[in-house]
PDB file of the backbone (N, CA, C, O) and the ligand in Angstrom, with CONECT records:
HET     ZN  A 101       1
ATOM      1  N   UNK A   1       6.286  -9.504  27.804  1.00  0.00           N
ATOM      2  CA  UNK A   1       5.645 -10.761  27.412  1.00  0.00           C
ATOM      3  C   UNK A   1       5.927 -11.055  25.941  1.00  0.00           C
ATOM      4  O   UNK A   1       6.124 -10.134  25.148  1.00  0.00           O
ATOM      5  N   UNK A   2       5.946 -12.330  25.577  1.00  0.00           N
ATOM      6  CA  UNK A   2       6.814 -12.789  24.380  1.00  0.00           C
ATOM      7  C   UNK A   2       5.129 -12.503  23.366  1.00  0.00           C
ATOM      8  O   UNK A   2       4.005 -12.480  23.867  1.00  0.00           O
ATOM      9  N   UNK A   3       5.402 -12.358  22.196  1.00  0.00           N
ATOM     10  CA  UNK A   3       4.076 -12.444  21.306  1.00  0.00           C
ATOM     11  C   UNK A   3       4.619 -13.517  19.914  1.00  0.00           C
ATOM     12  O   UNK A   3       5.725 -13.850  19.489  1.00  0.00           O
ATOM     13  N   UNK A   4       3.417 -13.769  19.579  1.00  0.00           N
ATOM     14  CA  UNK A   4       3.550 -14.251  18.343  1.00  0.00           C
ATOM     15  C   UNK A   4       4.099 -13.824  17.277  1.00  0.00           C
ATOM     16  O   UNK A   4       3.722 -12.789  16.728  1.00  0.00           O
ATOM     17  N   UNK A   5       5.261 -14.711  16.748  1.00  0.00           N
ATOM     18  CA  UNK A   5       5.934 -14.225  15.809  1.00  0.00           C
ATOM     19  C   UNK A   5       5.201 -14.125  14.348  1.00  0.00           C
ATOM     20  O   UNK A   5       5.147 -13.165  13.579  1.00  0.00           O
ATOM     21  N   UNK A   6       4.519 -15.768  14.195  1.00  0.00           N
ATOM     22  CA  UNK A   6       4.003 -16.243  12.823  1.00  0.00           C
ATOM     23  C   UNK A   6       2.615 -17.351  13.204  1.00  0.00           C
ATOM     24  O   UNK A   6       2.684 -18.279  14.009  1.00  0.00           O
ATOM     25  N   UNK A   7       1.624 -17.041  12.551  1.00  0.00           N
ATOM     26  CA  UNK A   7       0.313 -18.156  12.901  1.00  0.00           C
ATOM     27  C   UNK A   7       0.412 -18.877  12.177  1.00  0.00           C
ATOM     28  O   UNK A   7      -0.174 -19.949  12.331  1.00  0.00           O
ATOM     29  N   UNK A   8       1.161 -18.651  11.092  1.00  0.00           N
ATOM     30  CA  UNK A   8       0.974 -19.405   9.843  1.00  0.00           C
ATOM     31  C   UNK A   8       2.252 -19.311   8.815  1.00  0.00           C
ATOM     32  O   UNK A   8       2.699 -18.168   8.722  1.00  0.00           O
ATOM     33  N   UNK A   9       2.966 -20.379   7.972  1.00  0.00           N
ATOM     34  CA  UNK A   9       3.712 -20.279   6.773  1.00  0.00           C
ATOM     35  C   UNK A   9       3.546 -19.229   6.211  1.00  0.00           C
ATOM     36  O   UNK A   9       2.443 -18.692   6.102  1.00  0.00           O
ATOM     37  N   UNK A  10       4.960 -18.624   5.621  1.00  0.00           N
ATOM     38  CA  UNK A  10       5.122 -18.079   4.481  1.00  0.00           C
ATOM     39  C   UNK A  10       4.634 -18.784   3.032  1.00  0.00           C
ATOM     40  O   UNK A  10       4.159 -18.422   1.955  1.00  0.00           O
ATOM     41  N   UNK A  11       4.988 -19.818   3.590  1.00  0.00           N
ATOM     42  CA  UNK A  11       4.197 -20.985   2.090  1.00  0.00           C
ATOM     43  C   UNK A  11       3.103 -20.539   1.994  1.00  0.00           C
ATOM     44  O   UNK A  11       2.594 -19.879   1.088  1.00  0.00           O
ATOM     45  N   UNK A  12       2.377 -21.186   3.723  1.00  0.00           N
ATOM     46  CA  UNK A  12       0.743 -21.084   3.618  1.00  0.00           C
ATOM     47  C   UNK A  12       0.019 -19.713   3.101  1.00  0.00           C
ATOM     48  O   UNK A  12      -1.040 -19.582   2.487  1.00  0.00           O
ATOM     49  N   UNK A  13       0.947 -18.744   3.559  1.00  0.00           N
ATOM     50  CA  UNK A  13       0.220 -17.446   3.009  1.00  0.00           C
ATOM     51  C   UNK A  13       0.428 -17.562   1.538  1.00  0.00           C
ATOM     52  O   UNK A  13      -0.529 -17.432   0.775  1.00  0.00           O
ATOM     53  N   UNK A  14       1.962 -17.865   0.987  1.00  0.00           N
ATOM     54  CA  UNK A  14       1.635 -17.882  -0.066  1.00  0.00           C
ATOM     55  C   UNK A  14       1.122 -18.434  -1.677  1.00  0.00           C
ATOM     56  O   UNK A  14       1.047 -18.004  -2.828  1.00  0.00           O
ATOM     57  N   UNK A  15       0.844 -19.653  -0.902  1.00  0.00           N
ATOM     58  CA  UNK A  15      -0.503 -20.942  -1.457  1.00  0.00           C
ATOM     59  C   UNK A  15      -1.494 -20.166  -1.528  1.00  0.00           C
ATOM     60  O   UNK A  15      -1.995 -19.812  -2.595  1.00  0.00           O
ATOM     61  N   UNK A  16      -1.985 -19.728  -0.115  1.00  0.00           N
ATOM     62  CA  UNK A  16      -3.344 -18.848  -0.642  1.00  0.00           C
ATOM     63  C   UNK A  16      -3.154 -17.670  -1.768  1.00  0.00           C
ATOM     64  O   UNK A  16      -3.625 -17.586  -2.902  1.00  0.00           O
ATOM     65  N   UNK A  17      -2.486 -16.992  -1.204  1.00  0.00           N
ATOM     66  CA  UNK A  17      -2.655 -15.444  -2.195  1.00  0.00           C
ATOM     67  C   UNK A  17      -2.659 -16.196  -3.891  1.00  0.00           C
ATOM     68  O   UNK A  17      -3.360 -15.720  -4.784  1.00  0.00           O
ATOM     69  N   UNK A  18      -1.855 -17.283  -4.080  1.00  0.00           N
ATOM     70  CA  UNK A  18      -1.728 -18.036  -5.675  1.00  0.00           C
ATOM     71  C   UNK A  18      -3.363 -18.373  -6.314  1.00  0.00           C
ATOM     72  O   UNK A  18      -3.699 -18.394  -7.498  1.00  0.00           O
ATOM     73  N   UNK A  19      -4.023 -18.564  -5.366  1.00  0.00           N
ATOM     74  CA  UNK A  19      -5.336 -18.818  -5.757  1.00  0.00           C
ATOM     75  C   UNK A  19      -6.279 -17.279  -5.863  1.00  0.00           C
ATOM     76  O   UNK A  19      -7.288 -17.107  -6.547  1.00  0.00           O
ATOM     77  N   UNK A  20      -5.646 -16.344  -5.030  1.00  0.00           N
ATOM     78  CA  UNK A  20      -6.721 -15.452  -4.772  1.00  0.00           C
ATOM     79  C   UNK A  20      -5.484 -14.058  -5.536  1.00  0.00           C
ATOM     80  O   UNK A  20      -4.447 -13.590  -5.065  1.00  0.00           O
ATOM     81  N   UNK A  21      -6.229 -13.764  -6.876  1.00  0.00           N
ATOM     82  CA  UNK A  21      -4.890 -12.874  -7.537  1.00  0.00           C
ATOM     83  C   UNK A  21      -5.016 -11.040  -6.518  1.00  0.00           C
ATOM     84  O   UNK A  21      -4.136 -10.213  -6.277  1.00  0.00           O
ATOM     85  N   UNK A  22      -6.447 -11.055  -6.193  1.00  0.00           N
ATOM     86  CA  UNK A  22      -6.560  -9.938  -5.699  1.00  0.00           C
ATOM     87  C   UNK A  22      -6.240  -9.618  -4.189  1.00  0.00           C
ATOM     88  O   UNK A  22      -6.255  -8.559  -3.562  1.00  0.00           O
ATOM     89  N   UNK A  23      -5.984 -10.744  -3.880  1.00  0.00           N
ATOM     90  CA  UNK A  23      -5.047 -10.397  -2.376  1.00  0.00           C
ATOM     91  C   UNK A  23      -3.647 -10.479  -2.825  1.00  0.00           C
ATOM     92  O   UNK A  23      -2.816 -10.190  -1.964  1.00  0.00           O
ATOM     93  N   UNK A  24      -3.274 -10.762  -3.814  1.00  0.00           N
ATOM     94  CA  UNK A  24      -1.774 -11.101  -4.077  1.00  0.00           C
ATOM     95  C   UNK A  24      -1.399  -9.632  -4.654  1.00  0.00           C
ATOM     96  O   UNK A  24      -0.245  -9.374  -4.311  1.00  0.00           O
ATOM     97  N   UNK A  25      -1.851  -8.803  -5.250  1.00  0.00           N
ATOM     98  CA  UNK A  25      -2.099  -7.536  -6.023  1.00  0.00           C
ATOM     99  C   UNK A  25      -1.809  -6.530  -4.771  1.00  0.00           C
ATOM    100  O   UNK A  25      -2.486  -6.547  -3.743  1.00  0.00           O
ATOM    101  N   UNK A  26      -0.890  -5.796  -4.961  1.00  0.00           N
ATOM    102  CA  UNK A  26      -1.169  -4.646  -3.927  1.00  0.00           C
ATOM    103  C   UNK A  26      -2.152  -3.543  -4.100  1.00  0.00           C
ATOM    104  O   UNK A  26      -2.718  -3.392  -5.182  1.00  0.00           O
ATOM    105  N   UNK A  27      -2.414  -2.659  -2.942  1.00  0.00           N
ATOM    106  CA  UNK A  27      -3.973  -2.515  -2.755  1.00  0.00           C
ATOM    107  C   UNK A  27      -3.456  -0.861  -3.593  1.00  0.00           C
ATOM    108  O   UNK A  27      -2.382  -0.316  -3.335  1.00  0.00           O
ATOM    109  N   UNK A  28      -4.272  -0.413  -4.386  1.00  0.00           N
ATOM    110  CA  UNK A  28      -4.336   0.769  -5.373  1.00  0.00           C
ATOM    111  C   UNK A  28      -5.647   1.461  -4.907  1.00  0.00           C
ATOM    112  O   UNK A  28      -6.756   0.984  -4.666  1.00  0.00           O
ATOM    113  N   UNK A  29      -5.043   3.093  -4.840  1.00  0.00           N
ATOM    114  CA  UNK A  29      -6.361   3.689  -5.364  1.00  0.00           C
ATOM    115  C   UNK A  29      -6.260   4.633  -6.193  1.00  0.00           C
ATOM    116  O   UNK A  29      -5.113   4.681  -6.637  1.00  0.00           O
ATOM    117  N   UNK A  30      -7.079   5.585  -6.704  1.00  0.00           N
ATOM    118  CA  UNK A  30      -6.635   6.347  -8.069  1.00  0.00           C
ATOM    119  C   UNK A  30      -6.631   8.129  -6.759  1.00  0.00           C
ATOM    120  O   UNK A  30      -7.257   8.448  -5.748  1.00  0.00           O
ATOM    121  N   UNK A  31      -5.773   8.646  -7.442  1.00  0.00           N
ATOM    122  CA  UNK A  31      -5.667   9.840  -6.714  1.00  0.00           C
ATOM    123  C   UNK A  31      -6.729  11.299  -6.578  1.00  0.00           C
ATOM    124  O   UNK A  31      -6.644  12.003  -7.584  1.00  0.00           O
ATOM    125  N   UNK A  32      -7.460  11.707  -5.761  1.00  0.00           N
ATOM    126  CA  UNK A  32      -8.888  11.817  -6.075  1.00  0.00           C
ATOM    127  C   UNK A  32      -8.307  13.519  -6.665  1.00  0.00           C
ATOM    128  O   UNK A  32      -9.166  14.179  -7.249  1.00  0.00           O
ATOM    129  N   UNK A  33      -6.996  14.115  -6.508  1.00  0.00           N
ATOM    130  CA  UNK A  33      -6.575  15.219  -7.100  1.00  0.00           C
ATOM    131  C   UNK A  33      -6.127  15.548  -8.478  1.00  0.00           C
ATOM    132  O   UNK A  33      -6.304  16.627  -9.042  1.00  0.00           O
ATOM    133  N   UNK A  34      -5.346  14.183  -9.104  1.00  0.00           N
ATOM    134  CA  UNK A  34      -4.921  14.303 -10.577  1.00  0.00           C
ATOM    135  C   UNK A  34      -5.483  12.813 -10.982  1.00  0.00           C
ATOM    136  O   UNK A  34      -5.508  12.575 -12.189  1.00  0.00           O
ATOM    137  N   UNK A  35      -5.823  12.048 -10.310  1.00  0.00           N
ATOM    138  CA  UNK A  35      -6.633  10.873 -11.078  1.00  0.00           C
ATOM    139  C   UNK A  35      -5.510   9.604 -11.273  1.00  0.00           C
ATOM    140  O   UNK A  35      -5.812   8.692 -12.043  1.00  0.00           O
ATOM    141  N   UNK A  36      -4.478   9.579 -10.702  1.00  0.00           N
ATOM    142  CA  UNK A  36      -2.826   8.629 -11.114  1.00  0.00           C
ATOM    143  C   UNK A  36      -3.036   7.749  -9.463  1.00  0.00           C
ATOM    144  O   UNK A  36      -3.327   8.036  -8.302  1.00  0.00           O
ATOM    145  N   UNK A  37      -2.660   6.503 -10.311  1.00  0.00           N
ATOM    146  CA  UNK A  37      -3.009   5.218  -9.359  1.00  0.00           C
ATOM    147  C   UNK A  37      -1.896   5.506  -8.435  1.00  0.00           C
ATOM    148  O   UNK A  37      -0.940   6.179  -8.820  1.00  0.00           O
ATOM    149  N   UNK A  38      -1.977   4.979  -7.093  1.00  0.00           N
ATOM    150  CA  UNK A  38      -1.514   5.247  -5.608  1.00  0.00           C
ATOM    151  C   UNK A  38      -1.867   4.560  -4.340  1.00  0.00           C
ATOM    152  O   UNK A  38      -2.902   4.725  -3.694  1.00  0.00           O
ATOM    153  N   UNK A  39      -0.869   3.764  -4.064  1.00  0.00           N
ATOM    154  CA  UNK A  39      -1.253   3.309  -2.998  1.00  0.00           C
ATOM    155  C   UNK A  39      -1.958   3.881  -2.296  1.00  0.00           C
ATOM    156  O   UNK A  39      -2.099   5.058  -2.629  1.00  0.00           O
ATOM    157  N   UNK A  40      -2.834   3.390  -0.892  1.00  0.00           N
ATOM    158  CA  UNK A  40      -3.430   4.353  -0.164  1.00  0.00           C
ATOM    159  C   UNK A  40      -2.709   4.682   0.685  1.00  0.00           C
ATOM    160  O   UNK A  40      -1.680   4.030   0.507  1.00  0.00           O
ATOM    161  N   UNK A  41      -2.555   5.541   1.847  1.00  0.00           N
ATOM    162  CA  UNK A  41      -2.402   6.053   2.748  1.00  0.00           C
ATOM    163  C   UNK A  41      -1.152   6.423   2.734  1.00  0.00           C
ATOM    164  O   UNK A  41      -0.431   6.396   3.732  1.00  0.00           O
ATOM    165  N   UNK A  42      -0.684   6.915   1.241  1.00  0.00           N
ATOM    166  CA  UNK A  42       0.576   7.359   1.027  1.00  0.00           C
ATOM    167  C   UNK A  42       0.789   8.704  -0.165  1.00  0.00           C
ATOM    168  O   UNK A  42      -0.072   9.154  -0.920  1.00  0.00           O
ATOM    169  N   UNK A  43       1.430   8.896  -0.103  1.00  0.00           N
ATOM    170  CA  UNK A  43       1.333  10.553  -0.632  1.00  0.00           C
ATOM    171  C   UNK A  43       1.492  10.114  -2.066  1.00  0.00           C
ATOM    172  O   UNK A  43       2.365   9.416  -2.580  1.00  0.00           O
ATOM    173  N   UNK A  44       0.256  10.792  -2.667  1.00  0.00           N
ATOM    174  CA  UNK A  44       0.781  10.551  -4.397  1.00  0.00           C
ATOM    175  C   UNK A  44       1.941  10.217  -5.146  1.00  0.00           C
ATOM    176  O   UNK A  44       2.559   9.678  -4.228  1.00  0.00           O
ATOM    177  N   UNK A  45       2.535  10.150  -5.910  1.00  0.00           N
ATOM    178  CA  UNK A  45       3.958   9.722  -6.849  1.00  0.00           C
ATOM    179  C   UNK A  45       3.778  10.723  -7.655  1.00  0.00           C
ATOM    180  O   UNK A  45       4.738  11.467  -7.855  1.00  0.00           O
ATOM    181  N   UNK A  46       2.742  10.935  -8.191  1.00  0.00           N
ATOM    182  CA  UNK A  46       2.570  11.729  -9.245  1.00  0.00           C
ATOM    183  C   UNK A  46       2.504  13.437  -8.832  1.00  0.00           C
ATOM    184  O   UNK A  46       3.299  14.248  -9.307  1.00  0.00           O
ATOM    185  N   UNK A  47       1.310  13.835  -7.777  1.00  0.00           N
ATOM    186  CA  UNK A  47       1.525  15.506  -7.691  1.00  0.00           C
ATOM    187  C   UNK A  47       1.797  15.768  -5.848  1.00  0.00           C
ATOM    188  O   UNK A  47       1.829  16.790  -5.163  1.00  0.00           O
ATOM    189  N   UNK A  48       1.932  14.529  -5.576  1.00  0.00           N
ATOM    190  CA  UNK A  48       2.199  14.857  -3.999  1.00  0.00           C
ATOM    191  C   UNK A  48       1.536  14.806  -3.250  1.00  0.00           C
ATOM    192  O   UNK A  48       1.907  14.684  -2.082  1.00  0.00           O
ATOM    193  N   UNK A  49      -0.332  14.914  -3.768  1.00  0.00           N
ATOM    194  CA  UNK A  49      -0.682  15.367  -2.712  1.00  0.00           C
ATOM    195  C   UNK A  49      -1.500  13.912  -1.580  1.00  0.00           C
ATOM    196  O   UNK A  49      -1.803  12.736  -1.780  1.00  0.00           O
ATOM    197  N   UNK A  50      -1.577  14.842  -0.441  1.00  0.00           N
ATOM    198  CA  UNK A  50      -1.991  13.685   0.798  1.00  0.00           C
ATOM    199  C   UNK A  50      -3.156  14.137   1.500  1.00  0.00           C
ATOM    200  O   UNK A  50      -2.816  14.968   2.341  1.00  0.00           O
ATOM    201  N   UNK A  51      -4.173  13.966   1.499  1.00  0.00           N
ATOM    202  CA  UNK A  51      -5.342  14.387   2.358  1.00  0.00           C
ATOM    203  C   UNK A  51      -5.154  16.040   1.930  1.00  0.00           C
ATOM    204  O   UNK A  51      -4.756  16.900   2.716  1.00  0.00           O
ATOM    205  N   UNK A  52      -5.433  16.217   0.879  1.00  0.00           N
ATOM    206  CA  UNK A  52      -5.624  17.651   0.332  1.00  0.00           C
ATOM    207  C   UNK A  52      -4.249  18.912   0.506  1.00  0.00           C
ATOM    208  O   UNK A  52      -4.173  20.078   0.120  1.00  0.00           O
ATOM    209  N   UNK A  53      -3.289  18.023   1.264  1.00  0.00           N
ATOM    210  CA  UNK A  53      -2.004  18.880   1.155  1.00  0.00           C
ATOM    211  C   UNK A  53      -1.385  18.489   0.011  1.00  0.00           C
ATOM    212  O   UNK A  53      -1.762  17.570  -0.716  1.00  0.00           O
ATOM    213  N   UNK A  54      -0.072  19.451  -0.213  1.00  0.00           N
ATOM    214  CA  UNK A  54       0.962  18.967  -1.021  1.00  0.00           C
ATOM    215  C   UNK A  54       1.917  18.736  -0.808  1.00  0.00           C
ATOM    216  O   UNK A  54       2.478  19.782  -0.480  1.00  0.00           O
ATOM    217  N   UNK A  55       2.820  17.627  -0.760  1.00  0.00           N
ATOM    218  CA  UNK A  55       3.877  17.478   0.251  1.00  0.00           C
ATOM    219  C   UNK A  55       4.863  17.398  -0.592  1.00  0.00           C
ATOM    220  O   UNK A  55       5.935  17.152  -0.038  1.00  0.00           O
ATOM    221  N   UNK A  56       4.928  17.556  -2.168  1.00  0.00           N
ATOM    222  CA  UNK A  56       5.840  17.418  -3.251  1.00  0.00           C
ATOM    223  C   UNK A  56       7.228  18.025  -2.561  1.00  0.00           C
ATOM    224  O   UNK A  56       7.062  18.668  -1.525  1.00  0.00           O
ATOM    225  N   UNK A  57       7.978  17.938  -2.837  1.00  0.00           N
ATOM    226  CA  UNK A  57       9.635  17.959  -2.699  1.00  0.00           C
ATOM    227  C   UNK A  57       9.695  18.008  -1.131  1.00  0.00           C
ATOM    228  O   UNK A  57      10.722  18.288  -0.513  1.00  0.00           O
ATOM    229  N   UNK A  58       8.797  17.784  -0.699  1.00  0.00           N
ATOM    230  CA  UNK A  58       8.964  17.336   1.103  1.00  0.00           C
ATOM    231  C   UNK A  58       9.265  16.417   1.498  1.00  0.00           C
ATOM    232  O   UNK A  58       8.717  16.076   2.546  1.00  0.00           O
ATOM    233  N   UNK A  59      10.185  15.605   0.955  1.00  0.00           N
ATOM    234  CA  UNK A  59      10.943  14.391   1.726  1.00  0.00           C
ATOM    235  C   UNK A  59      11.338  14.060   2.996  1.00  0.00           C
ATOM    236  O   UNK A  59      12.073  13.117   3.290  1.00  0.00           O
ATOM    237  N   UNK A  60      10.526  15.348   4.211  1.00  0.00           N
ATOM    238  CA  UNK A  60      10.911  15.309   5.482  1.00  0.00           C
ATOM    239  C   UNK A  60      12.636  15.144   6.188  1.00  0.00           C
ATOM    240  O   UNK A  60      13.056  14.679   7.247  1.00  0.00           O
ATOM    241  N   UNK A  61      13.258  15.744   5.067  1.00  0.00           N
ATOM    242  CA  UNK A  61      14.878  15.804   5.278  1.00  0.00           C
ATOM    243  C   UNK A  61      15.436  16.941   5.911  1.00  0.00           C
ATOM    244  O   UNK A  61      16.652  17.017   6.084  1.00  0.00           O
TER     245      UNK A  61
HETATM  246 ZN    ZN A 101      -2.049  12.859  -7.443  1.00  0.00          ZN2+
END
């Protein structure tokens, strides 16, 4: 079954986000192990770690 591609403009989305800076902002949180800002649900930048592991030089290669 076919689904929806788009409900709405790329414009329209991005008319809104121009008014609203904090939806336009990608979403940050601070890392609750060394304290260094980080997206969520993604493994630190700074010491690696992810839900209390460390996945540093684990590039899954
Ligand atoms: Zn960290």
């Amino acid at each position: 079954m076919a689904t929806v591609k788009r409900k709405h403009s790329r414009a329209r989305g991005r008319t809104r986000r121009a008014g609203h800076p904090k939806l336009a902002a990608a979403a940050t949180r601070a890392c609750p192990k060394c304290g260094e800002t980080m997206m969520p649900h993604r493994i630190c930048p700074s010491c690696g770690n992810y839900r209390g592991k460390d996945f540093k030089g684990d590039d899954g290669k």
